[in-house]
N, C-alpha and C positions, 0 to 999 in steps of 0.2 A: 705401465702396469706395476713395477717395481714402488713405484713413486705412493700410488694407489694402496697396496699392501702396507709400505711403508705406515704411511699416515692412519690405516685402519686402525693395527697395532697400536700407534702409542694412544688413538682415542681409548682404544677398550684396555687398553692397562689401567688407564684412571676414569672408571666407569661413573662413581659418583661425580668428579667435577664435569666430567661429560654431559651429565643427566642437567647436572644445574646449570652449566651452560644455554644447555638449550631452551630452558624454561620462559626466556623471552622473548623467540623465534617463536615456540609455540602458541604462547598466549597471544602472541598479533596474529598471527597466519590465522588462529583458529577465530579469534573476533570478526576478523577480515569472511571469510569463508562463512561463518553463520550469521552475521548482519546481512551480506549481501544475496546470501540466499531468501533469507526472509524476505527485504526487500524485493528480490527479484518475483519470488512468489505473489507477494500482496499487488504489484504491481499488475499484473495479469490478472488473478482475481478483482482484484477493482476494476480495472477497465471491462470484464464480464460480466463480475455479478451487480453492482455498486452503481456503475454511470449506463445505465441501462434507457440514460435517454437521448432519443435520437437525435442525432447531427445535427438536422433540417428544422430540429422543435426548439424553443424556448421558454421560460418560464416567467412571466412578469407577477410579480409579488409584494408585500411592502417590506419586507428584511432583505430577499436576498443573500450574497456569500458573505458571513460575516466572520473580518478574520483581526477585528480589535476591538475592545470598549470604546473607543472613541466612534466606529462606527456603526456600534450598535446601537449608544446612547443616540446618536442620528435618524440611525433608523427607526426608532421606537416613534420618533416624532412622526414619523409621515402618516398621512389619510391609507386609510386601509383601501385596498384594490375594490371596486363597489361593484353592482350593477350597471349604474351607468357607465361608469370604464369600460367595461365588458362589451354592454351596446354598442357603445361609442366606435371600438376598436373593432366589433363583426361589421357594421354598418359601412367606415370610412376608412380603411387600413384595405388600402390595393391590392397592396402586398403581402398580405397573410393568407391561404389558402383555406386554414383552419383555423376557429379559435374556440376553445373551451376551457370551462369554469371548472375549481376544482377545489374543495374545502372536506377535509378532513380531524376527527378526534379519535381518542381510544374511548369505549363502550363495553360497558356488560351485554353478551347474549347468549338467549336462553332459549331452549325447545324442551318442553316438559320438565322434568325434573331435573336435565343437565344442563351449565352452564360454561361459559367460558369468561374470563376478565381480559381486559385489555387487549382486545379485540382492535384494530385500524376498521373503523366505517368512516367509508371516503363516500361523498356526496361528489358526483360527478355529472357534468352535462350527456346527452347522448351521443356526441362524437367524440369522448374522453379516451373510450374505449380503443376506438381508430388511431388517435392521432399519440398514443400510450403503448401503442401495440401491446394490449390486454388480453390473452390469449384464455380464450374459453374451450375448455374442453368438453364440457357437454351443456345443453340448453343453449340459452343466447343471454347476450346483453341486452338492456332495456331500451328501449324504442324512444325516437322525439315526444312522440304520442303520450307515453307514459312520463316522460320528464315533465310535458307541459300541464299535463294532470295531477303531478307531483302525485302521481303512483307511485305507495309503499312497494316494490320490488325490490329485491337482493341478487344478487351474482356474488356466492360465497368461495372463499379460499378453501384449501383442502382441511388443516387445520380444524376450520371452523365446522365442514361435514366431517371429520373425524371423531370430534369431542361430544358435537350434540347429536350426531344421528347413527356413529357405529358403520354398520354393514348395510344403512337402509338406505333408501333413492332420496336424498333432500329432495329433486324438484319436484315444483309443487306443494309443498309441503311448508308450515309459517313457521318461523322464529319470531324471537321479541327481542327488539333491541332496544335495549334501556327504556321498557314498557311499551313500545311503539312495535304493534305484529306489524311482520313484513314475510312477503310470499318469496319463495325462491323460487331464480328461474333459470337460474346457470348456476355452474362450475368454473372454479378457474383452474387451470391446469398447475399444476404442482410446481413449484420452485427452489425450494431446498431454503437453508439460510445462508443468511450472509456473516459470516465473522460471528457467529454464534447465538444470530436473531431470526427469527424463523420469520420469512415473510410471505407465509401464509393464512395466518392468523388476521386474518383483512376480508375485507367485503367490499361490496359499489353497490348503492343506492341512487336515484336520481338528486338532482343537485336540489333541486324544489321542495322533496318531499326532506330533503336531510335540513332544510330550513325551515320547515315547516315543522317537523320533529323538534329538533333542538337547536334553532337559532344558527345566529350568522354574529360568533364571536371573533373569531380573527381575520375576516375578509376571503376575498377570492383570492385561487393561485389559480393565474388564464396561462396554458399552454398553447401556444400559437408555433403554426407550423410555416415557413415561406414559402411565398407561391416559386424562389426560383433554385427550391434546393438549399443545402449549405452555402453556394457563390450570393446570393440571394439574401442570406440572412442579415446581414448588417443593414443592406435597404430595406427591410422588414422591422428591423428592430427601429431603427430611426425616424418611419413613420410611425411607429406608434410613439415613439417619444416622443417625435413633437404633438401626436393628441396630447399625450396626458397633461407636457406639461401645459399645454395651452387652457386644460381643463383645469389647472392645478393653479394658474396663473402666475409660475414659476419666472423670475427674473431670467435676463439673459444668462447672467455669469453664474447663477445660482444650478446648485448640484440637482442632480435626477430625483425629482419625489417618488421614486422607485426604487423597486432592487431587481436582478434579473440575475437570472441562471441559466447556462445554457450546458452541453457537454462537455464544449473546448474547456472551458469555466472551471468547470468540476474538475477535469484533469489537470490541466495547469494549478487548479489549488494544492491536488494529490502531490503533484509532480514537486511543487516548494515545500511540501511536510516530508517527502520520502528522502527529499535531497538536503533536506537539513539534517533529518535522522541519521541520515547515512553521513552525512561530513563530520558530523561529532562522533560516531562511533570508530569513524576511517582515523580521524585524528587520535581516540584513544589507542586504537591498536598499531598506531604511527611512532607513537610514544613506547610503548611495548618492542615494537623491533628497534627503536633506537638503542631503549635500553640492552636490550636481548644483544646488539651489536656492539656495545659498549664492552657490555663481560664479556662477550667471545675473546674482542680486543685484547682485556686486561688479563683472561687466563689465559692466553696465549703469547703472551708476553711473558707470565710469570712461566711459561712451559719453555718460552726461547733459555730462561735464565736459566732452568733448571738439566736445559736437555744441551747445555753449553758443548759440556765436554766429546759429548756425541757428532754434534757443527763439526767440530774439529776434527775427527774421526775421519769423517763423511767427506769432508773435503782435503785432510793428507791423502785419501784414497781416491782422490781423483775426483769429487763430484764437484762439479761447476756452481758459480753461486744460483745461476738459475732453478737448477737443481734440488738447491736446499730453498728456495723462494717457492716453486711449485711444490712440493712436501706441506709446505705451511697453509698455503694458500688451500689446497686439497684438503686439509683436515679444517679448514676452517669452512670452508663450500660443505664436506660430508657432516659436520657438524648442525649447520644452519639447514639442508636440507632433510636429513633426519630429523629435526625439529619442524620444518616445514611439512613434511608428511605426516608425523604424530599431528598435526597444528587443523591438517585438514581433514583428516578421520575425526580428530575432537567436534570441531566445527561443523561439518558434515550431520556427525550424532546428535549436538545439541540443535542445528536446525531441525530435527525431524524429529526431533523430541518435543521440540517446541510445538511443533505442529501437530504431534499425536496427543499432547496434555491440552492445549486451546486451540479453540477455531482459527489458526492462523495459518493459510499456508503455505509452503513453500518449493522454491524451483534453484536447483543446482543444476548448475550446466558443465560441462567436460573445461571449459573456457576456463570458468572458474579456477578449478582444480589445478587446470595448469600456470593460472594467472597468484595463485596462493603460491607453489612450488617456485615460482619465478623470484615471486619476492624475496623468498627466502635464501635462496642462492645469491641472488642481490647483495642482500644483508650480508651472507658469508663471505663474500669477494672484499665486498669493501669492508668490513671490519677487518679482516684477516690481512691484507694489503701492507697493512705498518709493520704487525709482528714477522711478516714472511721478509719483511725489507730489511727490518733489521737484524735476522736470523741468518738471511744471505750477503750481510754486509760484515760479519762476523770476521775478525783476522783468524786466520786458521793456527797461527804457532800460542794467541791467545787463549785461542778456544782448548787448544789441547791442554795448557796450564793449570784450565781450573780444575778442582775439585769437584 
């Protein structure tokens, strides 16, 4: 307890080199504590709001995840996903339970005099719905019937009953999408946005009639479901690979004239940008406590020289070098973890600030908190370790000498 007082004392007698001491404790602990919260936030939000498709589905496409120029300029080459792909794939694929077409743009639409821009109308088959888990809150989704008649029908987002119709019942009722009326016959139940994009601002029309409307520019995306589940899906995905590429008349060694997306996919993408974000920002505030342990180091050292004549004091009256080692070590620990608590209130604040200025959000955990404080006691032991060795290695008839 003596030891404890001791070492309070001489930090608050020299408040300013205290404060600067600790200034790069702070600045890591606090990088530390708001990168990882963020991360840990987004991290959760995306696997919620973001990868919202299911396990058992996957997506075959002509792009696909693309995460280089080199594999875009590849992809640009391939046949876009057709019809007969489509056929080919419901017809002779064992292993798919489900398969549906799915081709989307953004559209002006209008109902009397209000409109809305940049609208998502997605042309979709009628098991889009199902195999999408498209949640209608009121009315229904459009029937095979109506797909094969390429019936104008709508199933609008709430957005889009918000802007054209106010307080009134859409169904039933026509809109015009980019000159094309179309009847509503559902609602989709409300979603919120994502990272600051609202995605209800969308519609589903039949896949037929959104071709017959405005063309078939950048091909099918077929959602296919396995017939054995997620264990299932790899023997699903590989018969349709060898239709296509057979339809494709792809060489053995030659790459997939496809591109596919599934959930795993999306996440393991998430997972390599979160984990990169985070080791650059871990390494910046790596650098920050190195430094921050450096000064501790060097003013505490200059504090051994200064507080000489006192060593000697301390130790003709009897204190043990240990003594005078725990003293040093103590103000170097209360040092770096008063920096480490300013470090995580800072961090703490600027995560939730982050998150109350942009759509980003964020999750601190108790773990955290203690996993920032940890550090930083860390930092104060081993910085402090030299100065407390050489303070307690001090000859004591020397120490009393100096001035």
């Amino acid at each position: 307890m003596d030891t404890l007082r001791i070492a309070a004392g001489a930090l608050t007698t020299n408040k300013l080199r205290s404060f600067l001491t600790l200034l790069g404790v702070i600045i890591g602990v606090m990088t530390v504590i708001a990168v990882v919260s963020i991360i840990a936030g987004l991290n959760s939000y995306i696997a919620e709001k973001v990868f919202t498709l299911n396990p058992d589905v996957y997506i075959v496409t002509q792009l696909g995840i693309i995460t280089s120029r080199e594999q875009f300029l590849e992809a640009v080459k391939r046949k876009k996903i057709d019809w007969k792909d489509y056929e080919a794939i419901r017809q002779h694929c064992s292993r798919c339970a489900a398969v549906g077409a799915q081709e989307n743009t953004q559209l002006t639409v209008k109902h009397g005099a209000q409109k809305l821009g940049g609208v998502r109308v997605q042309g979709g088959s009628a098991n889009i719905g199902e195999i999408n888990n498209v949640d209608v809150e009121e009315g229904r989704f459009f029937t095979n019937m109506e797909d094969q008649h390429a019936t104008m029908v709508a199933v609008i987002g709430s957005d889009v009953k918000d802007e054209l119709f106010g307080k009134l019942d859409p169904l039933g009722r026509t809109i015009n999408i980019a000159g094309h009326p179309a009847r509503v016959i559902g609602l989709l139940r409300k979603q919120g946005s994502v990272l600051g994009r609202s995605q209800d601002n969308q519609l589903y029309i039949p896949i037929t009639a959104y071709e017959k409307a405005f063309g078939s520019k950048r091909g099918l995306n077929l959602f296919i479901r396995a017939t054995e589940g997620v264990p299932g899906l790899e023997k699903s995905l590989d018969q349709v690979r060898v239709l296509l590429r057979n339809r494709r008349k792809t060489p053995f060694r030659g790459n997939d004239p496809f591109g596919v997306v599934s959930a795993e996919a999306l996440q393991q993408l998430w997972k390599s940008i979160s984990a990169t974000s985070f080791a650059v920002m871990v390494f910046i505030s790596g650098i920050s406590l190195v430094v921050g342990g450096i000064v501790i180091t060097n003013i505490m050292l200059v504090s051994v020289v200064e507080r000489t004549r006192e060593i000697g004091i301390r130790r003709a009256l009897g204190a043990r070098k240990r003594n005078i080692q725990l003293q040093f070590l103590t103000e170097a620990i209360l040092l770096s973890l008063g920096g480490g608590i300013v470090g995580v209130l800072l961090g703490v604040l600027i995560a939730f600030g982050i998150s109350a200025a942009f759509p980003l959000p964020t999750l601190v955990r108790p773990s955290l908190v203690i996993t920032g404080l940890a550090i930083a006691v860390f930092t104060g032991v081993t910085a402090g370790f030299f100065p407390a060795m050489r303070a307690a290695n001090l000859p004591p008839i020397d120490a009393l000498r100096s001035e």
